[in-house]
DRENKOL-764545 format. One line per field, with one value per residue: residue number from 1; x, y, z of N, C-alpha, C in turn; chain. Coordinates in pm, 1 decimal. Layout:
BEGIN
nudren	[NUM,...]
nu	[X,...]
nv	[Y,...]
nw	[Z,...]
cau	[X,...]
cav	[Y,...]
caw	[Z,...]
cu	[X,...]
cv	[Y,...]
cw	[Z,...]
vexmi	[A,...]
***
This chain:
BEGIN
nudren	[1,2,3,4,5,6,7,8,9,10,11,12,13,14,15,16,17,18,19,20,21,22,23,24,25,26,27,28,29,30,31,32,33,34,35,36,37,38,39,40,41,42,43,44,45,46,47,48,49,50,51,52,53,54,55,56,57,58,59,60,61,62,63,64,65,66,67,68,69,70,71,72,73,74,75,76,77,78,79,80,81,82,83,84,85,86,87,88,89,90,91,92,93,94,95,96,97,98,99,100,101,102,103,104,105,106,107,108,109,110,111,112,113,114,115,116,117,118,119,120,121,122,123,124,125,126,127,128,129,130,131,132,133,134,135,136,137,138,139,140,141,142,143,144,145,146,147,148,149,150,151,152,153,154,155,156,157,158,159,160,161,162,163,164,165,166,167,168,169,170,171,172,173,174,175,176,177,178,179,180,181,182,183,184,185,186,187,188,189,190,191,192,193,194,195,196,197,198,199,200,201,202,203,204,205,206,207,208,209,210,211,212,213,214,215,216,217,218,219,220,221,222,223,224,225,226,227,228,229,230,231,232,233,234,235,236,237,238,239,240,241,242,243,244,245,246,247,248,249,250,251,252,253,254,255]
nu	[83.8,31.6,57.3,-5.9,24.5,33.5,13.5,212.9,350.2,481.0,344.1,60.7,-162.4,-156.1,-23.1,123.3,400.6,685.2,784.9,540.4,390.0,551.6,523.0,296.8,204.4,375.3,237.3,-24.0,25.0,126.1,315.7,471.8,497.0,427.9,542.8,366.5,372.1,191.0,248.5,193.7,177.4,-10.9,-160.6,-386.1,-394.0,-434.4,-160.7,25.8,338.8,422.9,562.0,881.9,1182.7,1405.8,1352.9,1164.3,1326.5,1513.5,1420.7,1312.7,1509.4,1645.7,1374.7,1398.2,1643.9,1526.8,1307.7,1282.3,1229.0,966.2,908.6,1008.3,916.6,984.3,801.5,561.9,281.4,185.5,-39.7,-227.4,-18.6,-7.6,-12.4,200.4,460.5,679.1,757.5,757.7,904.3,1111.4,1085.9,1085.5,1359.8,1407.4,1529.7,1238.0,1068.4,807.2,573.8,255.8,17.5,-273.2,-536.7,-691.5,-813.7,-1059.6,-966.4,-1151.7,-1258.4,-1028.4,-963.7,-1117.1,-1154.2,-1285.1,-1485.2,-1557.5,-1633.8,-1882.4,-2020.6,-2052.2,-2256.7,-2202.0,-2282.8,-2279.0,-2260.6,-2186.0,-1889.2,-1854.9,-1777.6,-1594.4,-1363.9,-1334.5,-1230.7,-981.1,-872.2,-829.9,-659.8,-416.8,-369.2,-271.2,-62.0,81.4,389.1,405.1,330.5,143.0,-218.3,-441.0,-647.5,-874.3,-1194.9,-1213.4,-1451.2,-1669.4,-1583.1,-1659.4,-1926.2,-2072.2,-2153.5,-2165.8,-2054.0,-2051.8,-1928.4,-1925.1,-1783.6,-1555.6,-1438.6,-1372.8,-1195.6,-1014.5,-891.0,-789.1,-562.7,-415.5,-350.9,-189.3,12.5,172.0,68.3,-87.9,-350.8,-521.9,-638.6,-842.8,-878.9,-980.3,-1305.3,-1439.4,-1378.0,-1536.6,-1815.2,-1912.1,-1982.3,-1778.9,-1498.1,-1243.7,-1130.2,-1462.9,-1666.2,-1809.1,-1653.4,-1392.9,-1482.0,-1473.4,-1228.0,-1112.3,-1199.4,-1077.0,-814.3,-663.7,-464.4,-340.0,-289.0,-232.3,-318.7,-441.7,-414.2,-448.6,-399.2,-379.4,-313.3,-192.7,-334.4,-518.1,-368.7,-385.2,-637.0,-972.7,-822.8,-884.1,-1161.3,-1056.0,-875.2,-1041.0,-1208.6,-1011.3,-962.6,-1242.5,-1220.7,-998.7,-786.8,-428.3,-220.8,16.1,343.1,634.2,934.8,1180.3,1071.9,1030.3,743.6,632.7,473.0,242.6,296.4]
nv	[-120.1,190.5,573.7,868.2,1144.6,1350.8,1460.0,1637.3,1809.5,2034.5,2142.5,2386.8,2312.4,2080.2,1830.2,1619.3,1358.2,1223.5,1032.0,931.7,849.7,639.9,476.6,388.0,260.8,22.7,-104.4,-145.8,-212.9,-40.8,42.2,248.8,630.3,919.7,1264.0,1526.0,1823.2,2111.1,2384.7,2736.7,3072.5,3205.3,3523.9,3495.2,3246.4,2994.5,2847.0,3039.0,3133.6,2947.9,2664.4,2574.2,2456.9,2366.9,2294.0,2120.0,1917.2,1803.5,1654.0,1532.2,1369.3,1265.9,1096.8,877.2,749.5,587.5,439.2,158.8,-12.4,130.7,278.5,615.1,884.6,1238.0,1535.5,1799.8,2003.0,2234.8,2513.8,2659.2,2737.5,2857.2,3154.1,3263.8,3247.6,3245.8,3201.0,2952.8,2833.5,2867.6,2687.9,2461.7,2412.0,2256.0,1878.0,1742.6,1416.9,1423.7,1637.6,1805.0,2006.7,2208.0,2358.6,2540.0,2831.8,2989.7,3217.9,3435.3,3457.1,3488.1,3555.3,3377.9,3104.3,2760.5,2662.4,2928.8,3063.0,2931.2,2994.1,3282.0,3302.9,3201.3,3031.5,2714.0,2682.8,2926.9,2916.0,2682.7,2796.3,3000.3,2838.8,2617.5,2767.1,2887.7,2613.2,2527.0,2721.8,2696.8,2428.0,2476.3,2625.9,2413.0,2279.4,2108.0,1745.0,1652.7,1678.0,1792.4,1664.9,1708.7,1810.8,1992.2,2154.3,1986.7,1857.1,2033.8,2141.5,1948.7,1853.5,1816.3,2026.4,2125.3,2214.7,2001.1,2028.2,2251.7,2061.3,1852.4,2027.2,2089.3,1833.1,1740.6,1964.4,1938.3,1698.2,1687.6,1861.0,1656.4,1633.9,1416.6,1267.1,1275.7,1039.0,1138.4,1032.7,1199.3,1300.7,1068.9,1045.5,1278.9,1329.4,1289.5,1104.0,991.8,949.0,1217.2,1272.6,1179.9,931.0,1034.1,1224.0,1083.5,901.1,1077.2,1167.4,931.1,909.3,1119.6,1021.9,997.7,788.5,729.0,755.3,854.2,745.0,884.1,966.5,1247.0,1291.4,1383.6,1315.9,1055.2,834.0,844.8,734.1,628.0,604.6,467.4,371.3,137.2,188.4,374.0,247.7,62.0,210.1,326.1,96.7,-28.1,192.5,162.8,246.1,302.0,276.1,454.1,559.3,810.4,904.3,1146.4,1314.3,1162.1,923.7,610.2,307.2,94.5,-228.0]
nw	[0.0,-63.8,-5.3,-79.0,-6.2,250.7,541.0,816.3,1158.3,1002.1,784.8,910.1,950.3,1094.7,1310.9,1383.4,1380.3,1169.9,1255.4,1398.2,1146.6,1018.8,1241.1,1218.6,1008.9,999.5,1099.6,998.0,734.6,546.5,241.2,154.8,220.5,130.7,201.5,193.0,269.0,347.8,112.3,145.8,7.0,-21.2,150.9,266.2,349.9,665.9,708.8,577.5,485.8,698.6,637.3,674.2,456.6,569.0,857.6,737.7,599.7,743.3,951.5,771.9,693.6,924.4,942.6,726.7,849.4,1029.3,932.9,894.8,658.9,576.7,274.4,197.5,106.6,-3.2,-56.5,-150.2,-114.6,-294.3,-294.7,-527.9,-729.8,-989.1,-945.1,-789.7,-904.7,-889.4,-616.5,-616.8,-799.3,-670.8,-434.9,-596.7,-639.3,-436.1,-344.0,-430.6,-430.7,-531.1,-639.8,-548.5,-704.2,-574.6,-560.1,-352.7,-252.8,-495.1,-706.6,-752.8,-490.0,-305.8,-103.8,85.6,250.5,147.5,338.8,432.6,227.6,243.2,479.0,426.1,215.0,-7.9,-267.5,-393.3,-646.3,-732.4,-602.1,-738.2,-1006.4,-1033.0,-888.7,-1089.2,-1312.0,-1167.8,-1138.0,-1381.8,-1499.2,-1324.6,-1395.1,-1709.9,-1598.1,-1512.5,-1459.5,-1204.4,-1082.5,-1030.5,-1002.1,-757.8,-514.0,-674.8,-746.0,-462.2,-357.7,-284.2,-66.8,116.8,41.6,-8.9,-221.7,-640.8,-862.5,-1202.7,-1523.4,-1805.9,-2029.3,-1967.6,-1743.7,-1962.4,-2109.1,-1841.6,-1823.8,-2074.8,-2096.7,-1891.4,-1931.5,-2157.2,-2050.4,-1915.8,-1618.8,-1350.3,-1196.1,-858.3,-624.7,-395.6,-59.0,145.8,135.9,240.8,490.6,590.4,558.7,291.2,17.1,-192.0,-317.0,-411.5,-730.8,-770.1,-900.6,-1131.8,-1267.5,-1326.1,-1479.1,-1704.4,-1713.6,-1747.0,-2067.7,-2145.7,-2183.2,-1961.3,-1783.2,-1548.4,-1210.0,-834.1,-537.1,-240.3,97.7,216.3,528.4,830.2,1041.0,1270.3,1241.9,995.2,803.3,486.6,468.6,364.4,134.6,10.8,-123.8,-314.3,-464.9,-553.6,-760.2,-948.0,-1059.5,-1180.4,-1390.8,-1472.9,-1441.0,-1411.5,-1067.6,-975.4,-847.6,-765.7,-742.2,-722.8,-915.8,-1083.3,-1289.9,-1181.2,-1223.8,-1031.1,-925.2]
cau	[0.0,126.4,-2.8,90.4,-38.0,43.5,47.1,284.6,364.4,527.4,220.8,52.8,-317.9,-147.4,63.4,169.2,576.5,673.2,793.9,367.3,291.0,622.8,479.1,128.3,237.1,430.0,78.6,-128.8,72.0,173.2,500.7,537.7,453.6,511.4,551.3,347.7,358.7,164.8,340.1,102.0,194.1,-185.0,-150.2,-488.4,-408.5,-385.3,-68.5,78.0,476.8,425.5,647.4,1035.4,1194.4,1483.6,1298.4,1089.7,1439.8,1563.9,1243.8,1300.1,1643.2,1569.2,1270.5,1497.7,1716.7,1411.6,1179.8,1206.3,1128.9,932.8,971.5,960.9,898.2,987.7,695.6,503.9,172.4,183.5,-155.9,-188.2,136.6,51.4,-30.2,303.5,536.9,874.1,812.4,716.8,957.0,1204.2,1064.4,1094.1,1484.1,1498.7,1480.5,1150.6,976.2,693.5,442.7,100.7,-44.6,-356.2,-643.9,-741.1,-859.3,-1080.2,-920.0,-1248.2,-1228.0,-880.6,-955.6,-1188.6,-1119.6,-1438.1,-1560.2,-1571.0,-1750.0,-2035.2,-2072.6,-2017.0,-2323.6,-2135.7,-2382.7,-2208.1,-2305.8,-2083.0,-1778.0,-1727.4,-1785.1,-1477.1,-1271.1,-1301.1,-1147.2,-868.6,-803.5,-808.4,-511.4,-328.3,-283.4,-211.0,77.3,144.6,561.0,402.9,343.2,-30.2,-331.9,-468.4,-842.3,-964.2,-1332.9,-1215.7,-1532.1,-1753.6,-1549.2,-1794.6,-2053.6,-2153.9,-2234.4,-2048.3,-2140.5,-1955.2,-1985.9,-1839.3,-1703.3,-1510.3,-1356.9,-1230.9,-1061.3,-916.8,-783.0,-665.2,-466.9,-302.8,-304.6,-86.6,141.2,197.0,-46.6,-236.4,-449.3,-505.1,-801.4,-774.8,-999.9,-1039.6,-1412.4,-1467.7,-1407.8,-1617.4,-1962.0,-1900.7,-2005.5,-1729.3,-1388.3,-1203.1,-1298.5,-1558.8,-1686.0,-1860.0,-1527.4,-1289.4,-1530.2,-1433.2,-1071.4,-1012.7,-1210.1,-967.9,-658.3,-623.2,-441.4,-266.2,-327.8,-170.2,-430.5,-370.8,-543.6,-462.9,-398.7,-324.0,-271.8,-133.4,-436.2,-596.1,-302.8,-421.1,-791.2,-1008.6,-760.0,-952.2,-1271.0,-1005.9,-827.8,-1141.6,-1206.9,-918.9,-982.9,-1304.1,-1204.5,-883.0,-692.9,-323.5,-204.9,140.8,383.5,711.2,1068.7,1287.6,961.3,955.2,619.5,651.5,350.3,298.4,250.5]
cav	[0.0,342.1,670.8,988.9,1296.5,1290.9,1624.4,1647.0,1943.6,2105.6,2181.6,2449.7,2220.3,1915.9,1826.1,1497.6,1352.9,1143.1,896.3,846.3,746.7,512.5,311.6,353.2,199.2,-118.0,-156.6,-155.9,-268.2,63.1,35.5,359.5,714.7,1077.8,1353.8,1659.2,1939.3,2282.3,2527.8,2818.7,3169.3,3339.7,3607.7,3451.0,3131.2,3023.5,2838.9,3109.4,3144.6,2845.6,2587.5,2575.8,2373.2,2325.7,2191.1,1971.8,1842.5,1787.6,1550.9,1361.2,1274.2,1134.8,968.4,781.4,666.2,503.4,367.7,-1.1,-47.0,180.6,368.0,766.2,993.5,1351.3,1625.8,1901.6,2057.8,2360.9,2625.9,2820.0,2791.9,2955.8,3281.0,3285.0,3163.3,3306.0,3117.3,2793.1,2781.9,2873.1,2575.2,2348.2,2375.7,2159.0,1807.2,1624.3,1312.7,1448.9,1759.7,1854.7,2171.8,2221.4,2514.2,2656.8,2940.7,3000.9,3334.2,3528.6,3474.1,3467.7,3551.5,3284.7,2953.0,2680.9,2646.6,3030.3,3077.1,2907.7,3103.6,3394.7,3314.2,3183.1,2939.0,2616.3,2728.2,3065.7,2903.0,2624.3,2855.6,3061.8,2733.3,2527.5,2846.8,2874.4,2502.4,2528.2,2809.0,2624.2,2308.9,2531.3,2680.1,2303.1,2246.4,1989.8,1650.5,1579.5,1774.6,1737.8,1721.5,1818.5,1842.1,1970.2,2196.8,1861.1,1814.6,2091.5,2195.1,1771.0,1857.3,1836.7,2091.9,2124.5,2191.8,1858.3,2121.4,2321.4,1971.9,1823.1,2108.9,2067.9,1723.0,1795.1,2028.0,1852.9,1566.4,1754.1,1895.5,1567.2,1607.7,1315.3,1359.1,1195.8,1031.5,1178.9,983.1,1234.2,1341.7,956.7,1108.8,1434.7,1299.0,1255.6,921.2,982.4,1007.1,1334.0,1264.2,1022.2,837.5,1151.4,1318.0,997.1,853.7,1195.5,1190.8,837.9,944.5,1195.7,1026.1,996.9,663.5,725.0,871.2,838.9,792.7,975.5,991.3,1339.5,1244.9,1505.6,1274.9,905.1,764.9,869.2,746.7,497.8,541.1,510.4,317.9,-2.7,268.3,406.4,123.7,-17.4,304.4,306.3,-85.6,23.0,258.5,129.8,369.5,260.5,366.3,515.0,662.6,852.9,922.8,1209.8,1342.0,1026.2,825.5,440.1,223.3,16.7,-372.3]
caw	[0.0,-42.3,33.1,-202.5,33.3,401.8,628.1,926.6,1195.3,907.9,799.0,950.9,1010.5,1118.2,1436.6,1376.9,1349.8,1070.5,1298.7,1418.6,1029.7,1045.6,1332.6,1201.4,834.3,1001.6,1190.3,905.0,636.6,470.2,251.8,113.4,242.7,59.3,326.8,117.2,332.5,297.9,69.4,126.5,14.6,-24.0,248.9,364.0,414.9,771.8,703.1,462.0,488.7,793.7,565.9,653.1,433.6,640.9,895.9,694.4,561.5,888.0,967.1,708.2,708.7,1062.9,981.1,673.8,904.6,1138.9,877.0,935.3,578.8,513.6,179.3,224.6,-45.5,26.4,-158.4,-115.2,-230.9,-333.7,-320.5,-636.4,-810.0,-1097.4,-877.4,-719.6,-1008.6,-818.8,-487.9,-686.2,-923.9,-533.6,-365.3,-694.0,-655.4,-356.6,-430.3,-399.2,-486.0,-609.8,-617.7,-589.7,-733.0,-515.2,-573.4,-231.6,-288.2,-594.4,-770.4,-744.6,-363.6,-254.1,84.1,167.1,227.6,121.3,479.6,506.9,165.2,291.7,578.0,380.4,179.2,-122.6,-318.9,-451.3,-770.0,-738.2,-638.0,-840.8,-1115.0,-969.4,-918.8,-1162.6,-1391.2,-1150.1,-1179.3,-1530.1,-1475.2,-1231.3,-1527.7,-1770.7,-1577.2,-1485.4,-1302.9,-1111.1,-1086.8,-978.6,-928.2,-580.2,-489.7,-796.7,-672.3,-339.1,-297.5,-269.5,68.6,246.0,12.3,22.9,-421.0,-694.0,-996.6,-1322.3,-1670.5,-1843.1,-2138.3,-1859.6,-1707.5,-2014.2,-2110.1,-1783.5,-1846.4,-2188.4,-2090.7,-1766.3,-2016.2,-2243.0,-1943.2,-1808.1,-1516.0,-1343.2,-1079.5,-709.2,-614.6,-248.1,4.2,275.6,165.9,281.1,632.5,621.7,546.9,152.1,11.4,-301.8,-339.2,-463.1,-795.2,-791.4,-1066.8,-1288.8,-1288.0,-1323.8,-1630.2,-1802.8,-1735.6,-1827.9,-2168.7,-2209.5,-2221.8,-1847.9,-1748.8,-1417.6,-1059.7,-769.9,-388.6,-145.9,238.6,282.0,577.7,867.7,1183.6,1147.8,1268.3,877.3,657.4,413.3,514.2,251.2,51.6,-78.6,-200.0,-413.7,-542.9,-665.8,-866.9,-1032.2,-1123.2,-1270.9,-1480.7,-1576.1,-1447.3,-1312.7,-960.8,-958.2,-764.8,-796.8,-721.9,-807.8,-992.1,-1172.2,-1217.5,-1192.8,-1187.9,-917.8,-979.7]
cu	[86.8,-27.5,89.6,96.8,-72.1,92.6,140.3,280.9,444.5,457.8,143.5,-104.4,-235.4,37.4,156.3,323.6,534.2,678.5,628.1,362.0,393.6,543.2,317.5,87.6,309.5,296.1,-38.0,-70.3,113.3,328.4,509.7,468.1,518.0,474.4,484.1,295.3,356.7,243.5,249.5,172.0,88.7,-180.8,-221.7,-533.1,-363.2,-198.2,40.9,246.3,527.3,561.6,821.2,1067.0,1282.7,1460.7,1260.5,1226.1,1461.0,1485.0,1286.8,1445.1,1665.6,1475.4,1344.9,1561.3,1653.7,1306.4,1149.9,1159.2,1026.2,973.5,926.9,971.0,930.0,851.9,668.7,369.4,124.3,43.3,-146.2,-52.9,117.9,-18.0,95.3,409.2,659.9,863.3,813.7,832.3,1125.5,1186.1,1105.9,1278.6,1520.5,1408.0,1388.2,1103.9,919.8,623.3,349.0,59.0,-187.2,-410.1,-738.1,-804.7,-955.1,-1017.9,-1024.7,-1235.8,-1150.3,-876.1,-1017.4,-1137.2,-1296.6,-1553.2,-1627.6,-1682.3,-1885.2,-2046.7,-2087.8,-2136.0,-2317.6,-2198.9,-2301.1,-2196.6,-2138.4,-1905.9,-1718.1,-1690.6,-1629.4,-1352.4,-1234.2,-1186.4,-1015.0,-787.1,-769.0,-663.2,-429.4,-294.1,-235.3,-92.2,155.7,298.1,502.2,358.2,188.5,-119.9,-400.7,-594.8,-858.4,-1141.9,-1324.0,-1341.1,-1655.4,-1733.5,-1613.2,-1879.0,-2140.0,-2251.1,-2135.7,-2148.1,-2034.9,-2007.0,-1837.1,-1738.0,-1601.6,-1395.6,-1265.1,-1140.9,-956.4,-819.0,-715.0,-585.9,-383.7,-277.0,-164.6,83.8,186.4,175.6,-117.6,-286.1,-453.1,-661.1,-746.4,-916.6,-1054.6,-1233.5,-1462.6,-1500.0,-1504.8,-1739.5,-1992.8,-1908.0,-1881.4,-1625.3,-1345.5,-1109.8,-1350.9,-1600.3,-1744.9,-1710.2,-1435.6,-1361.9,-1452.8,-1283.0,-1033.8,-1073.4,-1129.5,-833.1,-596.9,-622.4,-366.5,-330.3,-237.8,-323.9,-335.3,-467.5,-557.2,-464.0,-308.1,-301.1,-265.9,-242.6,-556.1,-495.1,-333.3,-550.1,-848.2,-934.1,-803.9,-1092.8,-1165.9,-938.6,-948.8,-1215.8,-1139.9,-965.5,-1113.7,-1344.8,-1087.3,-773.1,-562.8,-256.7,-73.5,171.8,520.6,818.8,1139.8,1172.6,932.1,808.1,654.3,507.3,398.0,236.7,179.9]
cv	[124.4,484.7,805.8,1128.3,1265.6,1435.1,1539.3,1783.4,2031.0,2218.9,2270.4,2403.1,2129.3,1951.2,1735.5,1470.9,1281.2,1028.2,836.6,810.9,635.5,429.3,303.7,247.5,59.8,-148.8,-197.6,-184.6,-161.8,63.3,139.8,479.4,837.6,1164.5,1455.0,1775.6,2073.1,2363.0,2657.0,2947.9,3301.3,3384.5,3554.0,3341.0,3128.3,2951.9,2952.2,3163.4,3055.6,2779.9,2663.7,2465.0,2272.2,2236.8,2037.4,1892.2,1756.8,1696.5,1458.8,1273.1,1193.0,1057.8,866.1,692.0,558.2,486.8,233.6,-34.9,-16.6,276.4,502.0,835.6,1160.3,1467.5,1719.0,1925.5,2194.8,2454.5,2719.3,2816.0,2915.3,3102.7,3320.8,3208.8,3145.4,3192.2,2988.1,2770.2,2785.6,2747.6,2437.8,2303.4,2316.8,1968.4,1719.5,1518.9,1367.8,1560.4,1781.6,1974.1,2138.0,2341.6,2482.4,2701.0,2959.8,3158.4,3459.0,3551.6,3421.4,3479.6,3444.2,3109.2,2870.6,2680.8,2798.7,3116.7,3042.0,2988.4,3221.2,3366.4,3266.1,3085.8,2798.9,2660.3,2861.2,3005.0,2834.3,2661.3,2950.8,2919.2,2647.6,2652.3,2867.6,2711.4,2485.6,2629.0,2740.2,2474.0,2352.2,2588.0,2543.3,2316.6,2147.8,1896.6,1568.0,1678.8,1733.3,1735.8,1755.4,1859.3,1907.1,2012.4,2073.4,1856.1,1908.5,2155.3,2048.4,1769.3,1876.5,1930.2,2123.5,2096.2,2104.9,1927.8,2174.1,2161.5,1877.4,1909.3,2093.1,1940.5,1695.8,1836.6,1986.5,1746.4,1604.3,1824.5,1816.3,1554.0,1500.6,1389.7,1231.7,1174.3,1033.5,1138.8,1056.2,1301.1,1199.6,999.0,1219.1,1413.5,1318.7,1092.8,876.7,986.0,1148.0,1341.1,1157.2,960.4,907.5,1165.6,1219.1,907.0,952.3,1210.1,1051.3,851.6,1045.0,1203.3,979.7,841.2,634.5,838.9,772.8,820.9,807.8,1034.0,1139.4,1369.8,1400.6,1445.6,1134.7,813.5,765.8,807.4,620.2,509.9,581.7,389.0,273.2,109.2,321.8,350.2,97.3,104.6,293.3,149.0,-78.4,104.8,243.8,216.3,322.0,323.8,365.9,561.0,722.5,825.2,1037.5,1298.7,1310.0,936.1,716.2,394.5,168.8,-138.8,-456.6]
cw	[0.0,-28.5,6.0,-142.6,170.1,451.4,761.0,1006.1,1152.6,807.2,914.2,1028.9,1024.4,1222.7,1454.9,1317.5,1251.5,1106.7,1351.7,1306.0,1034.7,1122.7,1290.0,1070.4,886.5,1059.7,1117.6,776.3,497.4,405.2,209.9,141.4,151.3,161.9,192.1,196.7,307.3,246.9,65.3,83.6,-8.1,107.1,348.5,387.4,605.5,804.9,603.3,553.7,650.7,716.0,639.6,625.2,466.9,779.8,914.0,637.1,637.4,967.0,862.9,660.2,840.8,1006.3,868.5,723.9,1029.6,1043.9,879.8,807.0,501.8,401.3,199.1,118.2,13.4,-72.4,-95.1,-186.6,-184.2,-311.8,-410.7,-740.6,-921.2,-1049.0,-820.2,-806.3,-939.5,-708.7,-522.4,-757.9,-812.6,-474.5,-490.4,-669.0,-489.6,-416.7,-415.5,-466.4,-560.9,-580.5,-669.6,-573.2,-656.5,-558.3,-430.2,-186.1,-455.9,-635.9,-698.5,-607.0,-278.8,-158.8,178.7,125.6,200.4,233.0,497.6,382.6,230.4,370.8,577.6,273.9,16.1,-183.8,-379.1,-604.8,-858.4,-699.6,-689.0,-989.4,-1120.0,-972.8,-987.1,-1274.3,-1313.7,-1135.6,-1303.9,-1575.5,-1451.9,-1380.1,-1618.3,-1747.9,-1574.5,-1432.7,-1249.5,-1142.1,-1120.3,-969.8,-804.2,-583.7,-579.6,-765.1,-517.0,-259.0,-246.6,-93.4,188.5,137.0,5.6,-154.8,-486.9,-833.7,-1072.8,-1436.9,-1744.5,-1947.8,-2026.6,-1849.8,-1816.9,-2072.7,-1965.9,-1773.6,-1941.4,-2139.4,-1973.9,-1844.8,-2091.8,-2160.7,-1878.9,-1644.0,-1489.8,-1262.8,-941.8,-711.0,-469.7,-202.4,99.4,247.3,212.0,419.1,702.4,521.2,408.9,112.3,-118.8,-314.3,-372.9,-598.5,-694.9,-866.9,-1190.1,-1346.2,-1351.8,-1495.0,-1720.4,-1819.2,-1774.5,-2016.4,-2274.4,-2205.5,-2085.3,-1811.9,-1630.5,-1314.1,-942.9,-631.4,-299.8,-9.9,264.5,410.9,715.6,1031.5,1110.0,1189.5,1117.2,805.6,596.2,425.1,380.1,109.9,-93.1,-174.8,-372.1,-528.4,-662.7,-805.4,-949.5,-1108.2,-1206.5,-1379.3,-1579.9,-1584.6,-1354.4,-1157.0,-960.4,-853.0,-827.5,-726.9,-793.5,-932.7,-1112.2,-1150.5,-1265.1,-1175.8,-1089.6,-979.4,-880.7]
vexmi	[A,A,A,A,A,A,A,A,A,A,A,A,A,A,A,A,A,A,A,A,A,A,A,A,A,A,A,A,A,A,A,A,A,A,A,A,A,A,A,A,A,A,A,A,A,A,A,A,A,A,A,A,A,A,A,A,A,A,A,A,A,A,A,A,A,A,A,A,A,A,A,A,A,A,A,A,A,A,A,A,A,A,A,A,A,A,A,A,A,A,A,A,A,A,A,A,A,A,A,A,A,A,A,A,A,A,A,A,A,A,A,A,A,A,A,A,A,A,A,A,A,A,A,A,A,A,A,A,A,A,A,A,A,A,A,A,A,A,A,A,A,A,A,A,A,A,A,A,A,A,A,A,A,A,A,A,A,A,A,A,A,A,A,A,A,A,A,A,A,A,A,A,A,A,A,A,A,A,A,A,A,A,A,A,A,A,A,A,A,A,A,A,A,A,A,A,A,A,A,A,A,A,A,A,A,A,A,A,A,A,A,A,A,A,A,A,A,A,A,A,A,A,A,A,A,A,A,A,A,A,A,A,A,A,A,A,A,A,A,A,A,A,A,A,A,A,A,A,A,A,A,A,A,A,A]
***
């Protein structure tokens, strides 16, 4: 089993060492973890300029030397890149596994995070109309590896809305930039019955070319990593879509 998207207290939401997913992965049969820890630089994130990468280095050259076996991936995922080209293209020159471009923030409302739309009166309607166009940015700038959550608003508005024109342009064009995408299980946890896609979204991207993804728990204490797993697996297996991972911001299948 592996697991592509794993928070730590590097991360600015998440508290957790690397050594808790080590002993949580010999416990449950986890062989390979990727550390992808918050790169925020939107003013109004609450992690925003949190990240040191020296730190997070410094973490994981210890936890290397105490994995027992386990395989460690070093990463990050990014918020926004193609809004902040300079700090992205700063963080790219150290050397990770792998990276995930993440959207956030939708453009239109850069100040609010999803949770805070709603409460702010923001209709589902209104912001995935706003996000799906800055996801559609964000692949077009492409540098990275994966797209993260691509549905993330699903994970608190509990709907998914999208115009199917809109989404395969977005997988063309990550198709074309050498973009996959993650099927990230955490709306499994937060009262979502679907993955992140789920099966609208994941029909459309394996129609357009799309033959790899990576899963990924999203995982922000080590008591979540891997959860979800088997839901995602079997997606992939129904669509025919291979599950990868990386190295060196190489993708390998896995066998």
């Amino acid at each position: 089993m592996t697991d592509m998207h794993v928070h730590t207290l590097r991360s600015a939401d998440s508290h957790e060492t690397m050594a808790a997913y080590i002993e949580k992965a010999h416990e449950i049969g986890v062989g390979a973890i990727c550390f992808t820890d918050h790169v925020d630089v939107n003013p109004h994130d609450m992690g925003y300029n949190f990240y040191e990468p020296k730190e997070y280095w410094k973490d994981y050259e210890a936890a290397l030397k105490s994995s027992g076996g386990v395989r460690l991936l070093s990463g990050m995922e990014f918020g926004e890149p193609y809004l902040y080209p300079s700090e992205y293209n700063e963080c790219c020159k150290q050397p990770y596994d792998f990276i995930l471009g993440s959207v956030h923030y939708p453009e239109k409302y850069s100040h609010l995070f999803f949770s805070q739309l709603i409460t702010s009166g923001i209709t589902a309607e209104e912001c995935y109309e706003s996000y799906w166009d800055s996801v559609l940015k964000c692949v077009r700038y492409g540098k990275f590896d994966c797209l993260g959550h691509i549905d993330i608003p699903k994970r608190y508005y509990k709907t998914l809305v999208y115009d199917e024109k809109m989404i395969r342009e977005i997988f063309r064009t990550a198709y074309n930039n050498g973009i996959i995408i993650e099927i990230n299980t955490s709306s499994l946890r937060m009262g979502v019955d679907t993955t992140l896609p789920g099966p609208e979204l994941l029909e459309i991207y394996r129609s357009e070319g799309g033959r790899y993804a990576v899963i990924g728990s999203d995982a922000h204490e080590a008591a979540c990593l891997a959860a979800g797993r088997d839901e995602a697996k079997a997606l992939l297996d129904r669509y025919g879509i291979k599950e990868v991972t990386f190295a060196n911001r190489k993708m390998m299948e896995i066998d």
